[in-house]
C-alpha positions in Angstrom: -32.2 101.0 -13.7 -29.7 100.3 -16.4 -25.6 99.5 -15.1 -23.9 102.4 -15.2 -20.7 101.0 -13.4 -17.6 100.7 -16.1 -16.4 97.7 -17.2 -12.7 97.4 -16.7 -12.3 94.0 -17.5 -13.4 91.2 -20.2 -15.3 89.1 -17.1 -17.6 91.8 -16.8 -19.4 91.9 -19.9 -22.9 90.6 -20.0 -21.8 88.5 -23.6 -18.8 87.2 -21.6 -20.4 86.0 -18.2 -23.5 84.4 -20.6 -21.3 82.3 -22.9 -19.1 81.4 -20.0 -22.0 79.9 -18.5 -22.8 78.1 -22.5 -19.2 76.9 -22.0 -19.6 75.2 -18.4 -23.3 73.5 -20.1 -21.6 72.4 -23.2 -18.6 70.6 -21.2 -21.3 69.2 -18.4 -22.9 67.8 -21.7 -20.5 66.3 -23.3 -19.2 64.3 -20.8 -22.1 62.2 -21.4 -20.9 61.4 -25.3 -19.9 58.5 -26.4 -16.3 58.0 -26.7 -15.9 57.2 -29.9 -16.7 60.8 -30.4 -13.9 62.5 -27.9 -12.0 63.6 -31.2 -15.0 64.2 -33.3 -18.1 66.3 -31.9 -17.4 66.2 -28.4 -13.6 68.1 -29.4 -15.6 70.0 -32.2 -18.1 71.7 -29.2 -15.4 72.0 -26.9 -13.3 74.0 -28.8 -16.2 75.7 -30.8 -17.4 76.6 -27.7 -14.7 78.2 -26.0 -13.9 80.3 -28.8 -17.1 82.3 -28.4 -15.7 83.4 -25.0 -12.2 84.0 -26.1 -13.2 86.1 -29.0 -15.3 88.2 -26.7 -12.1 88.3 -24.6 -9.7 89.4 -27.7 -11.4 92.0 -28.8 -12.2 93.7 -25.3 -8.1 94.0 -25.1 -7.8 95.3 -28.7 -7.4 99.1 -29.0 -9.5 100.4 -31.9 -13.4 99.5 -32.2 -13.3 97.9 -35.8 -10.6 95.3 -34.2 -12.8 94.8 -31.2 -16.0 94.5 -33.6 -14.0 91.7 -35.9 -13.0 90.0 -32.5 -16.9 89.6 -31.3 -17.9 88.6 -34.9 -15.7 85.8 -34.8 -17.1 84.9 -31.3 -20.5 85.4 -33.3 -19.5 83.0 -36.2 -18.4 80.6 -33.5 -22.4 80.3 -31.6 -23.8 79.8 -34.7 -21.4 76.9 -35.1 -22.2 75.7 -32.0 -25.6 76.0 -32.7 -25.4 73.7 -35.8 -23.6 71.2 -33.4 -26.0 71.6 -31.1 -28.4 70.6 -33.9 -26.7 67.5 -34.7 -26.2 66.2 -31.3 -29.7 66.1 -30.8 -30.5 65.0 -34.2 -28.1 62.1 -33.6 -29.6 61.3 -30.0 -26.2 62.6 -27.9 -28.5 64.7 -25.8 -32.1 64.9 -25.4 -34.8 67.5 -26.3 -34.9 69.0 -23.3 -31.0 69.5 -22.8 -30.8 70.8 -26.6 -33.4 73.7 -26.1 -32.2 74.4 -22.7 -28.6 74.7 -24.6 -29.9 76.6 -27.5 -32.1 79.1 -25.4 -28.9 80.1 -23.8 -27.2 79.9 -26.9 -29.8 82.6 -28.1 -29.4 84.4 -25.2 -25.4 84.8 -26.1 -26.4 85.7 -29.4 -28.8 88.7 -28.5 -26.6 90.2 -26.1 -23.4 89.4 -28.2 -25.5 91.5 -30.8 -25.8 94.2 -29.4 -22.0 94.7 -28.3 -21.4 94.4 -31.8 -23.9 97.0 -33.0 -22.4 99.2 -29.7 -19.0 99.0 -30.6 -19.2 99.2 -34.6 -21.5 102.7 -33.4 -18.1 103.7 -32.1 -15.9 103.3 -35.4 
């Protein structure tokens, strides 16, 4: 049975609480980088990263849907960023391949539902 309740706040949409969960994983991860890279890739994820959510949050508190749409596109542009990061970590031997698909799958996860808020709210406009 679908959710029917209303969302009345940023926190409660599905793309939020998903890429909030990205954002602890990618933090938890690099911890373990070397620290010759704390102003390189690890600052590069970090903030990467926790533009996807704040997007998501920006455009939930804008007014008209093409503003909200252009807010969640950003927060799109800004997985697939992460996504080439995530790439290169692994590539590079930060993390191993177990930590990069279990990042990525939720990556993908974000992505899909992300997606579909888009298509929702640009059905609105």
């Amino acid at each position: 049975m679908p959710n029917t309740e209303k969302i009345k706040i940023f926190t409660d949409l599905d793309a939020w609480k998903e890429g909030h969960r990205l954002v602890l994983a990618v933090y938890e991860m690099t911890k373990a980088f070397p620290k010759t890279e704390l102003f390189g890739l690890v600052s590069q994820m970090r903030r990467c990263v926790v533009s996807i959510t704040s997007n998501i949050a920006e455009g939930f508190s804008r007014k008209s849907y093409r503003e909200k749409a252009q807010f969640y596109a950003i927060s799109n542009g800004s997985l697939t960023e992460l996504q080439n990061q995530l790439i290169i970590a692994k590539d590079i031997k930060y993390i191993t391949q177990q930590k990069f698909e279990t990042a990525s799958e939720q990556a993908i996860k974000v992505k899909m539902i992300l997606g579909g808020l888009i298509r929702k709210t640009k059905s609105y406009s």
